[in-house]
MIKEKE-335536 format. One record per residue (C-alpha): x, y, z; residue in one letter; residue number from 1. Coordinates in steps of 0.001 Angstrom, whole numbers, plus 524288, in hexadecimal, padded with zeros to 5 digits. Layout:
BALUM    xx    yy    zz rest  nr
BALUM     X     Y     Z    A NUM
...
//
This chain:
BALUM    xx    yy    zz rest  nr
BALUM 89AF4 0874D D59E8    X   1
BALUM 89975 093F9 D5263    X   2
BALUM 89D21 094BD D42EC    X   3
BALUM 89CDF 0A20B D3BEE    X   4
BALUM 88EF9 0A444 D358C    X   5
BALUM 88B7A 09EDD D2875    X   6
BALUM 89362 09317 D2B1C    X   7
BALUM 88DA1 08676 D22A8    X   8
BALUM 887A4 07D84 D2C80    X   9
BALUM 89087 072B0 D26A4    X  10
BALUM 89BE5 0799F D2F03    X  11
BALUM 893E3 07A8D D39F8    X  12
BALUM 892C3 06DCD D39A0    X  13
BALUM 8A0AB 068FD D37E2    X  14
BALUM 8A5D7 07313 D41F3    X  15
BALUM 89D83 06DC3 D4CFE    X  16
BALUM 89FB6 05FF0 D48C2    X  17
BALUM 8AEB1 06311 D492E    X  18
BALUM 8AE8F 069C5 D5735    X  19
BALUM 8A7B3 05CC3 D5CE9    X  20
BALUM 8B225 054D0 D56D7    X  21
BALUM 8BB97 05E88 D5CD8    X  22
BALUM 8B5A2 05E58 D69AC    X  23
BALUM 8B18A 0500F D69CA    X  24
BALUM 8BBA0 048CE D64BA    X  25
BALUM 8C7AA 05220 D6575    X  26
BALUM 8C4F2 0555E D72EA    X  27
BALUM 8CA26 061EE D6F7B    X  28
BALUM 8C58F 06E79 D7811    X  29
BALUM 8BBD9 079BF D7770    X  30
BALUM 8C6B1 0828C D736C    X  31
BALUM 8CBDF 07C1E D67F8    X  32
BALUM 8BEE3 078AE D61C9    X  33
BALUM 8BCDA 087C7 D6377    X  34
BALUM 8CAC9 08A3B D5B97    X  35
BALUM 8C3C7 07F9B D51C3    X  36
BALUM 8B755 086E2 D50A0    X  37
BALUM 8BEDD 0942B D4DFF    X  38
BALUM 8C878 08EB0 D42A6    X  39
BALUM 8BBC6 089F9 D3C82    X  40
BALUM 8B327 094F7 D3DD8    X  41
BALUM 8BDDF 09EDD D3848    X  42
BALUM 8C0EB 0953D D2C51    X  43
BALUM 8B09B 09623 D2A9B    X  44
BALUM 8AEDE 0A4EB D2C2C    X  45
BALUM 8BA05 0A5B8 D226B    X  46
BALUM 8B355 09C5A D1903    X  47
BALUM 8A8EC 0A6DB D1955    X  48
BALUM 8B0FA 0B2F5 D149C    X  49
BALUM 8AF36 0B744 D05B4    X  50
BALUM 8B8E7 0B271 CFC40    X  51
BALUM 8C414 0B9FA CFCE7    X  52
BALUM 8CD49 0BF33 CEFBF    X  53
BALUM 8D83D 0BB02 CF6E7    X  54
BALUM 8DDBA 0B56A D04DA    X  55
BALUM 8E2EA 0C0FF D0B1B    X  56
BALUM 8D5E3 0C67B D0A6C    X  57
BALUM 8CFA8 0BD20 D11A0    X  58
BALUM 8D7A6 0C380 D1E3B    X  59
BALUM 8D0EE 0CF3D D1B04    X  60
BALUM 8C349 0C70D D1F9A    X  61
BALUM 8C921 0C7BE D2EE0    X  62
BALUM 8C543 0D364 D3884    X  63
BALUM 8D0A2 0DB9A D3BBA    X  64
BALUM 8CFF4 0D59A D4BF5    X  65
BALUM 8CE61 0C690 D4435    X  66
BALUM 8DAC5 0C967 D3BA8    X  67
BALUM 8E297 0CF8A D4881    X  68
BALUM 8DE3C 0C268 D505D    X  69
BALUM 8E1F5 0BB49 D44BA    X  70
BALUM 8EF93 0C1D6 D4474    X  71
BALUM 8F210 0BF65 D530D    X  72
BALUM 8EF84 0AF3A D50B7    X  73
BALUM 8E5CD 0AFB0 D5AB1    X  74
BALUM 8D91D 0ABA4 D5500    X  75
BALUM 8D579 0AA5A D4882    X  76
BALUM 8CE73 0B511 D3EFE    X  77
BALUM 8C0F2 0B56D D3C23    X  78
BALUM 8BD11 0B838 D2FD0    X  79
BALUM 8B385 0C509 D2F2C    X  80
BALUM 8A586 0C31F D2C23    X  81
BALUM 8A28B 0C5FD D1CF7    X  82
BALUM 89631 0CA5E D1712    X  83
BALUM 89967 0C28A D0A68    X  84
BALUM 89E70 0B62F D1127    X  85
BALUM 89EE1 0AA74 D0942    X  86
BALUM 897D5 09E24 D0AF0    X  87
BALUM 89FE9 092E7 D15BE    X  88
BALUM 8A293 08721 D0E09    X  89
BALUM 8A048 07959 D15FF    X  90
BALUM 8AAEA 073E3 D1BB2    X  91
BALUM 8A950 06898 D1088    X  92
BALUM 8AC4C 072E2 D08A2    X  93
BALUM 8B793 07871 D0DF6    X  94
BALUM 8C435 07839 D05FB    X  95
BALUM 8D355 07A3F D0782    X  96
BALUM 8D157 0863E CFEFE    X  97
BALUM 8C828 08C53 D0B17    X  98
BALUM 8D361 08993 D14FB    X  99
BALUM 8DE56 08F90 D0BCA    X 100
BALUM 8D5E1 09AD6 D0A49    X 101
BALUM 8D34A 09AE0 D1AA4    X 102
BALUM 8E0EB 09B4E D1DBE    X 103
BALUM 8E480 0A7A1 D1684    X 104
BALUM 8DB12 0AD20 D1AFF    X 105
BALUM 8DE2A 0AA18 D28F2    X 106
BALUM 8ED7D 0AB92 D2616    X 107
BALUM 8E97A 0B7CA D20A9    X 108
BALUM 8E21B 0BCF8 D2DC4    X 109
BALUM 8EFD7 0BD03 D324A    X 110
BALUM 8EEDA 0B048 D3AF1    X 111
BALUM 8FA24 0A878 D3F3B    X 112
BALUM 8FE15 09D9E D3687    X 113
BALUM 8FA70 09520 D450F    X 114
BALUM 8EDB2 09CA8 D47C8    X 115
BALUM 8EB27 0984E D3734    X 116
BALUM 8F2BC 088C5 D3A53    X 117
BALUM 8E87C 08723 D43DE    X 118
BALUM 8DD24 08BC6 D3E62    X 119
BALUM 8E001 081FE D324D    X 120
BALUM 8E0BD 0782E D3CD4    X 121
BALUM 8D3C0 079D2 D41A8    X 122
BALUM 8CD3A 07B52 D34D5    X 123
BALUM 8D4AF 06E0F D3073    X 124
BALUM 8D0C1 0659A D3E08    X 125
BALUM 8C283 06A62 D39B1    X 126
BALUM 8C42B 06633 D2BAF    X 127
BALUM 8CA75 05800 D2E85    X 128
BALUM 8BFD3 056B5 D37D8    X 129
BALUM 8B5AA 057B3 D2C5E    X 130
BALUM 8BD3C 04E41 D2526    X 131
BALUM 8BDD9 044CC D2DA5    X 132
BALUM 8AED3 04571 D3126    X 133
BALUM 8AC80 0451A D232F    X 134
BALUM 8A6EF 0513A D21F1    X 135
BALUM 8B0C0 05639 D16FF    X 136
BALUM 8B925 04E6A D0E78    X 137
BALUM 8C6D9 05538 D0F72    X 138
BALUM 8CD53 05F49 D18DA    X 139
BALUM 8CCFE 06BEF D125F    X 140
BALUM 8D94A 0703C D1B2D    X 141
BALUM 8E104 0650A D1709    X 142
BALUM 8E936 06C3C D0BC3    X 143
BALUM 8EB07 079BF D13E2    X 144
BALUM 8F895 07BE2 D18ED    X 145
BALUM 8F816 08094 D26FF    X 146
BALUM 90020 08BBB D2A96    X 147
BALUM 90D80 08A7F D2F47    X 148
BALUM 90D8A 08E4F D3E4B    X 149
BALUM 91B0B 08C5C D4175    X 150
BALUM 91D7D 08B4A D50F2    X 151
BALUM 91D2E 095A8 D58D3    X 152
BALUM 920D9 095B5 D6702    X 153
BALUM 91658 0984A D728A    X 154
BALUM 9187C 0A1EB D7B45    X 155
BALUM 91F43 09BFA D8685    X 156
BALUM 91FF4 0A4E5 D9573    X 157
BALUM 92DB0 0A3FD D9C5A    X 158
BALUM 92AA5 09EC5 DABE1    X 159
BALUM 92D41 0ACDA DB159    X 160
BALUM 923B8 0B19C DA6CC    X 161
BALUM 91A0F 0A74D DABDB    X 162
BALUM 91DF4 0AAAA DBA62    X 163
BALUM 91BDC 0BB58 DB895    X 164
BALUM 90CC6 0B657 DB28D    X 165
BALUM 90ACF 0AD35 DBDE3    X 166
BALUM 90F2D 0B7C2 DC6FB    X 167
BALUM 9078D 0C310 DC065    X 168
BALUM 8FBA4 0BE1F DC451    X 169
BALUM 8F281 0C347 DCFC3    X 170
BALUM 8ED3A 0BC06 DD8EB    X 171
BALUM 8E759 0C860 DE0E7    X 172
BALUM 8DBC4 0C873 DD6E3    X 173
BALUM 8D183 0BC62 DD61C    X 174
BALUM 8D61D 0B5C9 DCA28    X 175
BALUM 8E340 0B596 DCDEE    X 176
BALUM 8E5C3 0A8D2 DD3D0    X 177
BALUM 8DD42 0A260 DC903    X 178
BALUM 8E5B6 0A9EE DBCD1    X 179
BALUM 8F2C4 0A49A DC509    X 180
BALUM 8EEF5 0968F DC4A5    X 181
BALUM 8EAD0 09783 DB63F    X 182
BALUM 8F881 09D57 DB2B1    X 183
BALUM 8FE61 092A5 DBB0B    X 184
BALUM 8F753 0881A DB600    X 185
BALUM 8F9E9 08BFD DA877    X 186
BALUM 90851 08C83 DAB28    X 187
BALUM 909E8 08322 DB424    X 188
BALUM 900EC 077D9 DAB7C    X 189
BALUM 903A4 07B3B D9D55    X 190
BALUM 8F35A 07C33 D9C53    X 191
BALUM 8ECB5 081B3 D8EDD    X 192
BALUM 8E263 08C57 D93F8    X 193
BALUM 8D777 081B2 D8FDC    X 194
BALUM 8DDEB 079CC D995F    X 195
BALUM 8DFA6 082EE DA25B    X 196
BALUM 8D213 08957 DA244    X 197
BALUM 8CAEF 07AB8 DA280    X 198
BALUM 8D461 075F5 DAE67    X 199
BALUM 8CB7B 07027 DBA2A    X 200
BALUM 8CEF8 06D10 DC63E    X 201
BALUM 8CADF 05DA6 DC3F0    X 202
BALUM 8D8BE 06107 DBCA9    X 203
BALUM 8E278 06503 DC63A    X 204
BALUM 8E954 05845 DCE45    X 205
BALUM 8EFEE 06176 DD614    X 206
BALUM 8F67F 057E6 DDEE8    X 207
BALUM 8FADD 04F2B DD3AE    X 208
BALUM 90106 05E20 DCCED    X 209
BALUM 8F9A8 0594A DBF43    X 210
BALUM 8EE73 0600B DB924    X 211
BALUM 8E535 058B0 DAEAC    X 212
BALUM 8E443 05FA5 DA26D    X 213
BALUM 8D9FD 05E9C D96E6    X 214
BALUM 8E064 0646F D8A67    X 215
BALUM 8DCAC 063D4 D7D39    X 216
BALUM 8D576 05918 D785E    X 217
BALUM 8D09D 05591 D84F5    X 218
BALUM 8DEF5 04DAF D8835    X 219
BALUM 8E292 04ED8 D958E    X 220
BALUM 8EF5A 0503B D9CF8    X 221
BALUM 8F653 051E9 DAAB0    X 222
BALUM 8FDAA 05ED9 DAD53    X 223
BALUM 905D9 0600E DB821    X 224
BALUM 8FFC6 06C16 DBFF3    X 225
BALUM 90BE9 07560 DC9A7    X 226
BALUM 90CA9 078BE DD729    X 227
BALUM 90B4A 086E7 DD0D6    X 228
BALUM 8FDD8 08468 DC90D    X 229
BALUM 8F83E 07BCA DD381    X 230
BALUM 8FA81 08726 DDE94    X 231
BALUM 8F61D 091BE DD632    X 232
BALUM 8E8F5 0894B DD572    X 233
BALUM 8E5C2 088FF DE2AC    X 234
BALUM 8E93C 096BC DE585    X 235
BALUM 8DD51 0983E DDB19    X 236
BALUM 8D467 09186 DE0BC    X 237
BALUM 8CF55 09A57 DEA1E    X 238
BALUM 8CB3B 0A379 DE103    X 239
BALUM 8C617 09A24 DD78A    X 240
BALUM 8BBFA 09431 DE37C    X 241
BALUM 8B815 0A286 DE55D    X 242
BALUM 8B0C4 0A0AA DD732    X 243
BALUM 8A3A0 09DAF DD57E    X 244
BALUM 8A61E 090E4 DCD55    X 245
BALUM 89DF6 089B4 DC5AD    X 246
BALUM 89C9C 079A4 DC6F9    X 247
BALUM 89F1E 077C9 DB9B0    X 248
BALUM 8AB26 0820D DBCFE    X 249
BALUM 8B1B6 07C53 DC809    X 250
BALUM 8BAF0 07231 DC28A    X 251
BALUM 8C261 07DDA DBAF4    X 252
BALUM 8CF3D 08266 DC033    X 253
BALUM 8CDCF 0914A DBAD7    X 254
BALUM 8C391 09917 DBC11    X 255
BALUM 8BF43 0A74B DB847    X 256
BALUM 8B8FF 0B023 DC3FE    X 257
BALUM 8AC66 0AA95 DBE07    X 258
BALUM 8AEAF 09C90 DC309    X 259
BALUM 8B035 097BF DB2A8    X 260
BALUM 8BCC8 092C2 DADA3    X 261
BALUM 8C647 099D1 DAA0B    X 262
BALUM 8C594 09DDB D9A9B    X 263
BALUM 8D1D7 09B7D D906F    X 264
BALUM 8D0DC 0AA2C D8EF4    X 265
BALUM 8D256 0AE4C D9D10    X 266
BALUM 8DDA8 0A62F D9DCF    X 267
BALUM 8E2E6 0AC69 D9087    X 268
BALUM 8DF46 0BBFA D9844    X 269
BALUM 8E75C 0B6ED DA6AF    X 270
BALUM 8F197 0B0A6 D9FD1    X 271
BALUM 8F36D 0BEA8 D9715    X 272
BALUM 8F1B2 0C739 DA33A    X 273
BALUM 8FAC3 0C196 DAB47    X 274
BALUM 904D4 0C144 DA092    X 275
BALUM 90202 0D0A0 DA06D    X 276
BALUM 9033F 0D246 DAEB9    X 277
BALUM 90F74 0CB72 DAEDE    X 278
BALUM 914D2 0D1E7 DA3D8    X 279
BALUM 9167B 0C719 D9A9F    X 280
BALUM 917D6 0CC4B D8D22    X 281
BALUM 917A8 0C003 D859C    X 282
BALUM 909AD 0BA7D D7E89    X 283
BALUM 905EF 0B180 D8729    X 284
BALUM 8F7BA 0A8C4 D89CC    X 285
BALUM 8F575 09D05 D923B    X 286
BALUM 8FC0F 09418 D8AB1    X 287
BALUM 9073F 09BF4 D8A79    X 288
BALUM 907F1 095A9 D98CB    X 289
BALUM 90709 0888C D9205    X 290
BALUM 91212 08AD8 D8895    X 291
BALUM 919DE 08EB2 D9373    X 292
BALUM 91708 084AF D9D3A    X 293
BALUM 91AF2 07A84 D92AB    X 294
BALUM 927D3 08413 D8F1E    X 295
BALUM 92BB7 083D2 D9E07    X 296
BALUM 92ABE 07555 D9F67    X 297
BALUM 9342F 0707E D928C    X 298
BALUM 93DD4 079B9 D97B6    X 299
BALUM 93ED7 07521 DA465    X 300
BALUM 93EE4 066DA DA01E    X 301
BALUM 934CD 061DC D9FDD    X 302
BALUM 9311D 055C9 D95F2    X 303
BALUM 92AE1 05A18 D889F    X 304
BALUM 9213E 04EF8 D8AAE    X 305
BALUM 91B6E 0533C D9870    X 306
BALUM 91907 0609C D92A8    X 307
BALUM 9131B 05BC2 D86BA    X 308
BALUM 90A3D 054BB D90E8    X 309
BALUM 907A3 05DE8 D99E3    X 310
BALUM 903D4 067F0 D8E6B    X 311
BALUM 8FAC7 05D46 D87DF    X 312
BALUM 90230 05E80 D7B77    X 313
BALUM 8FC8B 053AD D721B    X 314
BALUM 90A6B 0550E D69BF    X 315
BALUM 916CB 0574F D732C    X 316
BALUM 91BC6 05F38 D65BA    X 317
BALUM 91320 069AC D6B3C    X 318
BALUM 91903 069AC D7719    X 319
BALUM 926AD 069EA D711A    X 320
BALUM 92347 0767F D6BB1    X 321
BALUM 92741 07B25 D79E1    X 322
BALUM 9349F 0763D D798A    X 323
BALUM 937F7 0821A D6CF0    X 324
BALUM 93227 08E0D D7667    X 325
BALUM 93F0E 090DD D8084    X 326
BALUM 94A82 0911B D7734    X 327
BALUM 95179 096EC D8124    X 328
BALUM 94FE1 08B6C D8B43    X 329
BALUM 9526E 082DB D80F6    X 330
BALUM 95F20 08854 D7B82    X 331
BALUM 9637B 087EC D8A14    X 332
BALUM 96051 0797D D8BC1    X 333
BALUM 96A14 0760C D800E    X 334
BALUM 972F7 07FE0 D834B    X 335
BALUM 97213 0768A D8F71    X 336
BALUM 971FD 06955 D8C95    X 337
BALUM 977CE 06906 D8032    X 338
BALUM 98549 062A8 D7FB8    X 339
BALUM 98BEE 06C98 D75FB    X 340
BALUM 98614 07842 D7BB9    X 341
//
């Protein structure tokens, strides 16, 4: 756990505390502690700017390559370093007039109003936390209204989008058979990359077709696993036994050339590539895969319930979000079945 320097040791203190109850009692993983962490440490290096005559000067505090990132909603700004930084006030100390402050700054970085919705979110989980370990009286977030969001739509692939990726790949070079599975795992399962990257073999029940999955919070769940996905596993196994692999190593499905798992961020770099090679112009990650895999099963029938399962939605209103994406399919279907139409 690193905090920016000249932080009071009373946040210290309360930071570490919080990521143990995270960890400990939430269950929740490595990765989202991290996203914790971050909203925390940018709401503390902002604490430590000067005062500022007015809000839209406090964007003015962001690098030029902080305030671009910012723009794009993919991480969050940093505030630059400042000769004449002010003392950080404890997180007793903390009021709603610091937040208010904090998000105009941060809406005027140019974030999204969902990049600033869940930053607030963070920094209000660690502030209800205090409260309820008595370590301050009242949440200091409490008052601040979060952004409005709205809903937008995930990316979704069409199946001969997903079939042209599949395809593109080539498996003439070494990591070939290995970057097909992934893709057809991710496809074919519905996994997050975290769940992708930590799948073991201990796993995989491929004669029952189900896969056990450990998603956030630690809560398990069976996935059915294809014919596709389970064939383009074995045709990567010969070049996976050709590694030099760890004990600690050997229960993990992917691998790099090194014989280590697979990272998030070579998934993010094969999932990209063969998008390019295939020719694929939309924005697209690995849970573009997961949006689609969920997409491809509603409109083919099946039950909003099993997906919500099989995706390890906690709320099946999440998964509903999936029924709004095709309007096309969906127009169709009434067009269909609809007895005036």
């Amino acid at each position: 756990m690193k905090l920016p320097a000249g932080t009071p040791a009373a946040w210290t203190d309360d930071v570490r505390h919080f990521l143990m109850y995270l960890r400990l009692e939430r269950g929740l993983s490595v990765n989202t502690q991290k996203a914790y962490l971050q909203d925390i440490r940018l709401f503390i290096k902002f604490l430590a700017l000067p005062p500022q005559p007015n809000a839209s000067a406090s964007a003015s505090a962001l690098p030029e390559s902080d305030s671009a990132a910012a723009t794009a909603g993919t991480t969050a700004p940093a505030p630059a370093a400042s000769a004449s930084a002010t003392p950080i006030p404890d997180p007793a100390c903390i009021e709603p007039a610091h937040l208010e402050s904090f998000l105009a700054f941060i809406t005027n970085s140019g974030m999204s109003s969902r990049t600033q919705a869940r930053i607030l979110s963070g920094l209000n989980a660690f502030f209800r936390f205090l409260v309820i370990e008595k370590r301050i009286a009242t949440n200091p977030c409490t008052p601040i209204r979060t952004p409005k969001t709205g809903r937008s739509l995930p990316v979704v692939l069409s199946l001969r989008e997903i079939e042209r990726i599949l395809d593109s790949v080539d498996l003439s070079i070494p990591e070939g058979h290995r970057n097909k599975a992934i893709l057809e795992v991710l496809y074919g399962c519905g996994l997050r990359v975290s769940e992708l990257t930590e799948l073991k073999y201990s796993q995989i029940f491929p004669e029952e077709g189900f896969i056990r999955i450990i998603g956030k919070g630690n809560k398990q769940r069976l996935v059915p696993i294809g014919s596709h996905a389970l064939k383009a596993l074995d045709q990567y196994i010969p070049w996976r036994n050709s590694l030099h692999i760890l004990s600690t190593h050997e229960d993990f499905v992917f691998l790099n050339r090194y014989g280590r798992p697979i990272t998030r961020n070579m998934v993010f770099l094969i999932v990209k590539e063969q998008a390019r090679i295939a020719g694929i112009k939309k924005n697209i990650s690995p849970h573009t895969f997961r949006h689609s895999f969920a997409t491809h099963l509603i409109e083919n029938g099946a039950d909003l319930r099993a997906v919500q399962e099989m995706l390890g939605h906690s709320s099946i209103l999440t998964t509903e979000m999936y029924t709004h994406l095709d309007t096309s399919f969906w127009q169709q279907s009434v067009l269909k079945h609809h007895p005036r139409h």
